[in-house]
DSSP file (Angstrom, degrees, kcal/mol; ACC not computed):
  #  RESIDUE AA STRUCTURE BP1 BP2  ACC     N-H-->O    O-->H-N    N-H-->O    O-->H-N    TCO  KAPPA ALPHA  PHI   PSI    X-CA   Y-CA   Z-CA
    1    1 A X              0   0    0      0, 0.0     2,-0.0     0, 0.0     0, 0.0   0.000 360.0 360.0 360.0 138.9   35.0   67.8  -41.1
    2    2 A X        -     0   0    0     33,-0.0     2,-0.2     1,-0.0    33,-0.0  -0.459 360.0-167.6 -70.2 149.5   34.9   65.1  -43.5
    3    3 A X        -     0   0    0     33,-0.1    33,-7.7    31,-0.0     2,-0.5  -0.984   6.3-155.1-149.0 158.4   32.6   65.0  -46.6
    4    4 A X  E     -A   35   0A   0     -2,-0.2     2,-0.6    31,-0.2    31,-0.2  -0.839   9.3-144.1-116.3 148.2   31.8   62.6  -48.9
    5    5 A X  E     -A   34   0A   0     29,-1.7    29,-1.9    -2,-0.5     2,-0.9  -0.942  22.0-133.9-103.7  99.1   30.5   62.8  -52.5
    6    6 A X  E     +A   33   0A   0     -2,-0.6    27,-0.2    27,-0.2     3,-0.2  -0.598  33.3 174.0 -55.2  87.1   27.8   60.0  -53.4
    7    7 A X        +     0   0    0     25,-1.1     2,-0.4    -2,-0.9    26,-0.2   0.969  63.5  12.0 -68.9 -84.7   29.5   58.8  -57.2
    8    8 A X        -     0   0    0     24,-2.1    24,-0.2     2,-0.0    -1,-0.2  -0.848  61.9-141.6-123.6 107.2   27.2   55.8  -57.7
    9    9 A X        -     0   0    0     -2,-0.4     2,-0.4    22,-0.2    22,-0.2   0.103  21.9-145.6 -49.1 166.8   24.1   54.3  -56.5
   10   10 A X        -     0   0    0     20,-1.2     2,-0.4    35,-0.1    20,-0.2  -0.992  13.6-151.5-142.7 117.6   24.1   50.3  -56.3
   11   11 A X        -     0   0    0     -2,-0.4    35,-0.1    18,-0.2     3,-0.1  -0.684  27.1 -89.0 -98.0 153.2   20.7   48.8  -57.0
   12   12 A X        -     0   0    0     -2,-0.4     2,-0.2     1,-0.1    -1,-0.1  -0.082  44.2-104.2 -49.2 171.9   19.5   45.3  -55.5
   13   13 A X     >  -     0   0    0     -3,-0.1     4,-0.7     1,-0.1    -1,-0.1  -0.462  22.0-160.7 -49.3 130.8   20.2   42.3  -57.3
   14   14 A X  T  4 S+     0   0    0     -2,-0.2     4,-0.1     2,-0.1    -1,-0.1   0.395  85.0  63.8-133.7  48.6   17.3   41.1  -58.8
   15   15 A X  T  > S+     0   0    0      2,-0.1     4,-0.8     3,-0.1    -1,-0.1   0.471 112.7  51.1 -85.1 -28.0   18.7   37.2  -59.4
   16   16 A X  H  > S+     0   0    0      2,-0.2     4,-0.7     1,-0.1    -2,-0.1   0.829 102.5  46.9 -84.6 -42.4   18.5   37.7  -56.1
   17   17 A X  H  < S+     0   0    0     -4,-0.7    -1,-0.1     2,-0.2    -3,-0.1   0.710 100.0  64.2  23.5 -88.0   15.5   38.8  -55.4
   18   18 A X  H  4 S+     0   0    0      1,-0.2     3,-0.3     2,-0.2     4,-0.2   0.846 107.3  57.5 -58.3 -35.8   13.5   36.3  -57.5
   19   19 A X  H  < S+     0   0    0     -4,-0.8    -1,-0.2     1,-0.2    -2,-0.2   0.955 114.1  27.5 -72.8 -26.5   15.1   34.1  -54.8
   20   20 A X  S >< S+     0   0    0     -4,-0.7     3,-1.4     1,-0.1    -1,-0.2   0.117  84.8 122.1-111.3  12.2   14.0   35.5  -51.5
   21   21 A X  T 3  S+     0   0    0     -3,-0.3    -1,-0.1     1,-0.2    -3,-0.1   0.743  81.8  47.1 -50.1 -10.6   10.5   36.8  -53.6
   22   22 A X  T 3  S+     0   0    0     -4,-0.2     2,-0.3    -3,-0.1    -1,-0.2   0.626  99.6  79.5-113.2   4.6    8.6   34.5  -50.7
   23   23 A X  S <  S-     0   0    0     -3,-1.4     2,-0.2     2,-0.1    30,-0.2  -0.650  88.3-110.7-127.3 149.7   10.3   35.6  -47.7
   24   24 A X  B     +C   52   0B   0     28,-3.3    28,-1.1    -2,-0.3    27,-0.6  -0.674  60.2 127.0 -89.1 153.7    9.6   38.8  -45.9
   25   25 A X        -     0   0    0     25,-0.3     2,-0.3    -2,-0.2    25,-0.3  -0.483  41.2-113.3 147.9 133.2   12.5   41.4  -46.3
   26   26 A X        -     0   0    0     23,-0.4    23,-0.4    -2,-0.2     2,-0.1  -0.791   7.6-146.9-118.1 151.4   14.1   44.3  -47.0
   27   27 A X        -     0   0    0     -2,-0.3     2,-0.3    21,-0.2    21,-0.2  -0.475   7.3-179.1 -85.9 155.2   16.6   46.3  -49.2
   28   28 A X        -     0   0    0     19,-0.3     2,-0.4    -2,-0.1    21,-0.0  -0.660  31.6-131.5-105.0 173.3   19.0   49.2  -48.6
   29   29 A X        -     0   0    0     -2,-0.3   -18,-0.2    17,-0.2    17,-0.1  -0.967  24.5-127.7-107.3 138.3   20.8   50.3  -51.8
   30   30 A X        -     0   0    0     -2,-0.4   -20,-1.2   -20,-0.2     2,-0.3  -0.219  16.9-143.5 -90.8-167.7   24.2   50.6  -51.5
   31   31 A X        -     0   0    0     13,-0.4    13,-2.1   -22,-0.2     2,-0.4  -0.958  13.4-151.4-134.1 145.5   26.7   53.5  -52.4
   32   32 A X  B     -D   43   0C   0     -2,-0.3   -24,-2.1    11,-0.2   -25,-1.1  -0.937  36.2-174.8-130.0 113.4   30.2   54.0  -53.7
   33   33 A X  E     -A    6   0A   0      9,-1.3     2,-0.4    -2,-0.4   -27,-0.2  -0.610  16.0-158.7 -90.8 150.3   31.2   57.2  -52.1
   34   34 A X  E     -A    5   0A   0    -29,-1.9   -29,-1.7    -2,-0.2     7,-0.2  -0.979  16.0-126.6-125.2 135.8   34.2   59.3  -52.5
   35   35 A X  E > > -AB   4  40A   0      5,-1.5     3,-1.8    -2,-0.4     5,-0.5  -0.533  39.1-106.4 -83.8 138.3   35.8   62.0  -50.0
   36   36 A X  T 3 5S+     0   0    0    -33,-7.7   -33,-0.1     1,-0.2     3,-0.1  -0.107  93.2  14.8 -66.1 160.3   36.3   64.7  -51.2
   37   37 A X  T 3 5S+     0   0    0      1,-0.2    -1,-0.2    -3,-0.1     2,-0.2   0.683 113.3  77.0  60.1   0.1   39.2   66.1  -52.0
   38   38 A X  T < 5S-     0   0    0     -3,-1.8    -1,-0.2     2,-0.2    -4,-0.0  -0.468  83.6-116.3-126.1-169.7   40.9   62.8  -51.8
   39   39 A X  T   5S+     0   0    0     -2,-0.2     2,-0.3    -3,-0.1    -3,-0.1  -0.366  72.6 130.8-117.6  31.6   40.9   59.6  -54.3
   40   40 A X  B   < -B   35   0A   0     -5,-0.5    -5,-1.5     2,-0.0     2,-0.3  -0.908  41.6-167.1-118.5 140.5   39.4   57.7  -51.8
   41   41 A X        -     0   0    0     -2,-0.3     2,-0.5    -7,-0.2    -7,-0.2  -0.898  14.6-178.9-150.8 114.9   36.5   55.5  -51.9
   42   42 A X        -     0   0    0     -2,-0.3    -9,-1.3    -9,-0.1     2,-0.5  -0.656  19.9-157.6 -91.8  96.9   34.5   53.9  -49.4
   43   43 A X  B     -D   32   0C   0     -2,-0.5     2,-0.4   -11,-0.2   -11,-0.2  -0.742   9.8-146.0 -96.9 125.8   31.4   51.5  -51.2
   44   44 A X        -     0   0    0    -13,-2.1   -13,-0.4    -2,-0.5     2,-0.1  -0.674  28.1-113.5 -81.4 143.3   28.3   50.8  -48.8
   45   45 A X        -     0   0    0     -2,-0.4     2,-0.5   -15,-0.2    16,-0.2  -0.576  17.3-112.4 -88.1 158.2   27.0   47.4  -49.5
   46   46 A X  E     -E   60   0D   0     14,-1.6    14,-1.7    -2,-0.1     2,-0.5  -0.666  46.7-144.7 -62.8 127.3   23.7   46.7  -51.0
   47   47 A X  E     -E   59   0D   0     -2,-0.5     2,-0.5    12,-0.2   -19,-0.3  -0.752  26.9-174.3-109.9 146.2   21.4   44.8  -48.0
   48   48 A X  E     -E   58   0D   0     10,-1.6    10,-1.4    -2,-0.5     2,-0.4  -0.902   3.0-178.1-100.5 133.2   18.9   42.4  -47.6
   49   49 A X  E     -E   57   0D   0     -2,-0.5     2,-0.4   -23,-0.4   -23,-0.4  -0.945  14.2-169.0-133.0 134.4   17.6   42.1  -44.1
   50   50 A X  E     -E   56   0D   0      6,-1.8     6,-0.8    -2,-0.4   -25,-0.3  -0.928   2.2-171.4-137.1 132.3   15.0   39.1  -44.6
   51   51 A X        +     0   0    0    -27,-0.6     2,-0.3    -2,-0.4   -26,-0.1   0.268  48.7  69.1-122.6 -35.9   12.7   38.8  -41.3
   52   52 A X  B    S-C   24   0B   0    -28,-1.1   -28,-3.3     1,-0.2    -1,-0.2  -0.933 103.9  -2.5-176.1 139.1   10.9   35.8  -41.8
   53   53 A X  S    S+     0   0    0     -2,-0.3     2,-0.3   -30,-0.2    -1,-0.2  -0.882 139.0  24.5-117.6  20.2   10.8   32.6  -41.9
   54   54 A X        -     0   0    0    -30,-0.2     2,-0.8     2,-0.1   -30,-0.1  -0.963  69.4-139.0-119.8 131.8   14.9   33.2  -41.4
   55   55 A X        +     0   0    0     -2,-0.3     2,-0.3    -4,-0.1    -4,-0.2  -0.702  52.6 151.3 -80.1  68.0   16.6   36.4  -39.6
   56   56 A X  E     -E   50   0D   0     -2,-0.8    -6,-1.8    -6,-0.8     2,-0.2  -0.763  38.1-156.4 -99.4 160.0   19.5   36.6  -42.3
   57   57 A X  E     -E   49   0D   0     -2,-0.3    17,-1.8    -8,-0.2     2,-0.4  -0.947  10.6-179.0-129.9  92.3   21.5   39.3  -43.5
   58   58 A X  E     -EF  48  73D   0    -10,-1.4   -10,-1.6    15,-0.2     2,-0.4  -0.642  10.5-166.9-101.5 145.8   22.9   38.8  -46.7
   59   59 A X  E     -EF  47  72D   0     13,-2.5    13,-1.7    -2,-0.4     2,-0.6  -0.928   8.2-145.5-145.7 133.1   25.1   41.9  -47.8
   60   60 A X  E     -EF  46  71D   0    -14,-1.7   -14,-1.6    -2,-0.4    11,-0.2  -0.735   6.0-157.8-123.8 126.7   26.3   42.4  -51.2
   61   61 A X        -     0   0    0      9,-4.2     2,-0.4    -2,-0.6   -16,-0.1  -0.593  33.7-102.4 -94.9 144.3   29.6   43.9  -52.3
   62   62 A X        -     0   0    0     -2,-0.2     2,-0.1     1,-0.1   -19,-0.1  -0.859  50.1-115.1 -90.7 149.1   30.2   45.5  -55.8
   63   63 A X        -     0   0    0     -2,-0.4     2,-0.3     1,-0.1     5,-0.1  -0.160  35.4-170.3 -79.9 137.1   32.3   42.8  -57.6
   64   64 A X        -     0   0    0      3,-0.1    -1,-0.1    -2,-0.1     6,-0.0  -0.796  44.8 -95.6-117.7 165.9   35.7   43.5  -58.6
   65   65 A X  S    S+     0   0    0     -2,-0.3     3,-0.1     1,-0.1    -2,-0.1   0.446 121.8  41.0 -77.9  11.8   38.0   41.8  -60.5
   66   66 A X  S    S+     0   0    0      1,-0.0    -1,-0.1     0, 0.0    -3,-0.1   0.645 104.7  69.8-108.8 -60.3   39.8   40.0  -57.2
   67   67 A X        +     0   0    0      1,-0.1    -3,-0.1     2,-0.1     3,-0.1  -0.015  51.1 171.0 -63.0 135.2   36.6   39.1  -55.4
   68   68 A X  S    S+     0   0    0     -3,-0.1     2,-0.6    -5,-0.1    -1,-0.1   0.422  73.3  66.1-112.9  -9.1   34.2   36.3  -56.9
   69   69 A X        +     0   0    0     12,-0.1    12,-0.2     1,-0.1    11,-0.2  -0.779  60.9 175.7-139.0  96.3   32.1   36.1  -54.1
   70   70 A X        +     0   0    0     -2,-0.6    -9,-4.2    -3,-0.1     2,-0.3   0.245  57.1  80.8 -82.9  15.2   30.2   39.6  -53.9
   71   71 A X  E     -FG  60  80D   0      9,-1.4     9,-2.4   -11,-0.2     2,-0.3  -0.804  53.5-172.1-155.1 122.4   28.0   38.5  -51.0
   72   72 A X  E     -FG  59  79D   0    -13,-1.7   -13,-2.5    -2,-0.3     2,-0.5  -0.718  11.9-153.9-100.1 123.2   28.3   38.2  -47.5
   73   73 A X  E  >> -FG  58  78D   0      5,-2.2     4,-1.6    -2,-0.3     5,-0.8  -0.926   8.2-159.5-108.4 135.7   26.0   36.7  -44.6
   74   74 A X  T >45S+     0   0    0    -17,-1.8     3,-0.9    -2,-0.5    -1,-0.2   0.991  89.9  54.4 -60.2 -62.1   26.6   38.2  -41.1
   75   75 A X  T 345S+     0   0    0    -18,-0.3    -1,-0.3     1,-0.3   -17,-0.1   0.672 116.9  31.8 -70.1 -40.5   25.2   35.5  -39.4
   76   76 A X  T 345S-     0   0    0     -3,-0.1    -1,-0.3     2,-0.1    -2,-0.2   0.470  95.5-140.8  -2.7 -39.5   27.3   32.9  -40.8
   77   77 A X  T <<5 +     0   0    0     -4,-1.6     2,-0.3    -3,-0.9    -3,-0.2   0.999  63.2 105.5  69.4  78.3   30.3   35.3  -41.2
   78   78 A X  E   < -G   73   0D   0     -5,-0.8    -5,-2.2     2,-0.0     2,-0.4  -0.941  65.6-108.2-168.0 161.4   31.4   33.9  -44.6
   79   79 A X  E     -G   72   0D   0     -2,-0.3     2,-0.4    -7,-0.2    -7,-0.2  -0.759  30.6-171.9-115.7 156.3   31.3   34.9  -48.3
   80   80 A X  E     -G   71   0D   0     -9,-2.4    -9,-1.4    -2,-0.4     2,-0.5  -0.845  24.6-143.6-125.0 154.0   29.3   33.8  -51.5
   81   81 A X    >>  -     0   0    0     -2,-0.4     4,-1.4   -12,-0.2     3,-0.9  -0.799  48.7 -94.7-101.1 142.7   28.6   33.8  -54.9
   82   82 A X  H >> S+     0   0    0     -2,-0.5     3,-2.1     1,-0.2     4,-0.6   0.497 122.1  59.4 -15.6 -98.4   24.7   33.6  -56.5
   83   83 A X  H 3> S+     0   0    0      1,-0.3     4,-1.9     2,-0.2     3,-0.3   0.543 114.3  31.8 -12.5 -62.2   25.2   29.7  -56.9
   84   84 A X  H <> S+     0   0    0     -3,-0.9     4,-2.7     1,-0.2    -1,-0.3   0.776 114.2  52.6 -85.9 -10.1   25.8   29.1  -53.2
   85   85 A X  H <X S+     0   0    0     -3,-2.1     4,-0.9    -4,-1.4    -1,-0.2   0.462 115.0  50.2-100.7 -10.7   23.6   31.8  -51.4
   86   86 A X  H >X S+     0   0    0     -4,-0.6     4,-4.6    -5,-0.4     3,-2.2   0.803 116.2  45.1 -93.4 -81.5   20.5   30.0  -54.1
   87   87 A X  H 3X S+     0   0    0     -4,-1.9     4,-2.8     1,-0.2     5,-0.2   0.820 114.1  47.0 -27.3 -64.0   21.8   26.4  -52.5
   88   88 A X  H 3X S+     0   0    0     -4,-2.7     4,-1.3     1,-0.3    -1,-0.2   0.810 113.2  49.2 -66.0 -18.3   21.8   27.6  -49.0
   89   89 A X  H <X S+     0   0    0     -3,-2.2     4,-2.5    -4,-0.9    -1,-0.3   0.829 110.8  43.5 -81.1 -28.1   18.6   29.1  -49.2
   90   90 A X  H  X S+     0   0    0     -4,-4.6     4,-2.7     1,-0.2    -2,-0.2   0.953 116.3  55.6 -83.3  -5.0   16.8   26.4  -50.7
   91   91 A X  H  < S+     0   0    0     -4,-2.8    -1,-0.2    -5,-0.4    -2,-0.2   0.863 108.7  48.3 -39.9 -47.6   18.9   24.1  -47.9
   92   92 A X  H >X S+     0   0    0     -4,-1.3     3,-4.1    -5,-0.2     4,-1.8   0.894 103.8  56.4 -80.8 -39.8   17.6   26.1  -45.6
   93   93 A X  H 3X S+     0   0    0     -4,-2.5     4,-1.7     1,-0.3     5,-0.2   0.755 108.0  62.1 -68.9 -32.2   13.8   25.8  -47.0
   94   94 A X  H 3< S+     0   0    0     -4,-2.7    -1,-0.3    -5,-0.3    -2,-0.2   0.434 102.3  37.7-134.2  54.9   14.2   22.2  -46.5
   95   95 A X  H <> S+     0   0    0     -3,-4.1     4,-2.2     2,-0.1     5,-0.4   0.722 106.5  62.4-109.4  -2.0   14.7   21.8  -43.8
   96   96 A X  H >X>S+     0   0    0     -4,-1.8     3,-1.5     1,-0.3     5,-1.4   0.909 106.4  48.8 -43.0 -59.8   12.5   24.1  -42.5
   97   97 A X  H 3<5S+     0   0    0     -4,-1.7    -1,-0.3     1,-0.3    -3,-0.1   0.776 111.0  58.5 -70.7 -20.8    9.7   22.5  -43.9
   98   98 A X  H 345S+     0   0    0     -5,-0.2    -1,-0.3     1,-0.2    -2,-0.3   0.663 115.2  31.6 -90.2   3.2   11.2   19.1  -42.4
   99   99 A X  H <<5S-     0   0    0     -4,-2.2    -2,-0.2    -3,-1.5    -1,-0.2   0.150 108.6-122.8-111.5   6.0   11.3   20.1  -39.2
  100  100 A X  T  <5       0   0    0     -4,-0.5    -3,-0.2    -5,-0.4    -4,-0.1   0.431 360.0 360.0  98.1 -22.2    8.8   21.9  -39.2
  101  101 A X      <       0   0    0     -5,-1.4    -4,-0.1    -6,-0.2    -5,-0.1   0.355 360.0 360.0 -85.2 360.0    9.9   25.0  -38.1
């Protein structure tokens, strides 16, 4: 049976956060696990599941030194950095409020 050794906890963002403070939604914390007995290491991402007044899933990678854009949204299937995930939400905020919705 496999087992895994929990190495480091990942706490939310909180630039991130401050952005989606008005939106309903919740965090997981992620993990960077290792198996044991190996040198192998498997990192859960941190998530935001935001409910309302958008169903997004933003999921947040820890950053390495290739990667620049440490956050991913499922429903969009594409990755971001802080700068654009701030832009697309406040995109998103208006149009909401211009349409209505």
């Amino acid at each position: 049976m496999l087992e895994f050794k929990t190495i480091e906890e990942i706490k939310p963002n909180t630039k991130l956060l401050q952005l989606i403070k008005n939106c309903t939604y919740k965090t997981k914390k992620g993990k960077v696990k290792v198996l044991l007995n190996t040198n192998l290491q498997f990192i859960e991402p941190t998530e935001y599941l935001i409910t309302y007044p958008i169903t997004l899933t933003i999921l947040e990678y820890k950053v390495n030194e290739i990667s620049s854009k440490p956050f991913y949204i499922k429903e969009c299937k594409e990755k971001y950095n802080l700068n654009e995930i701030e832009t697309f939400l406040r995109n998103f905020s208006n149009l909401r409020f211009t349409f209505g919705v």
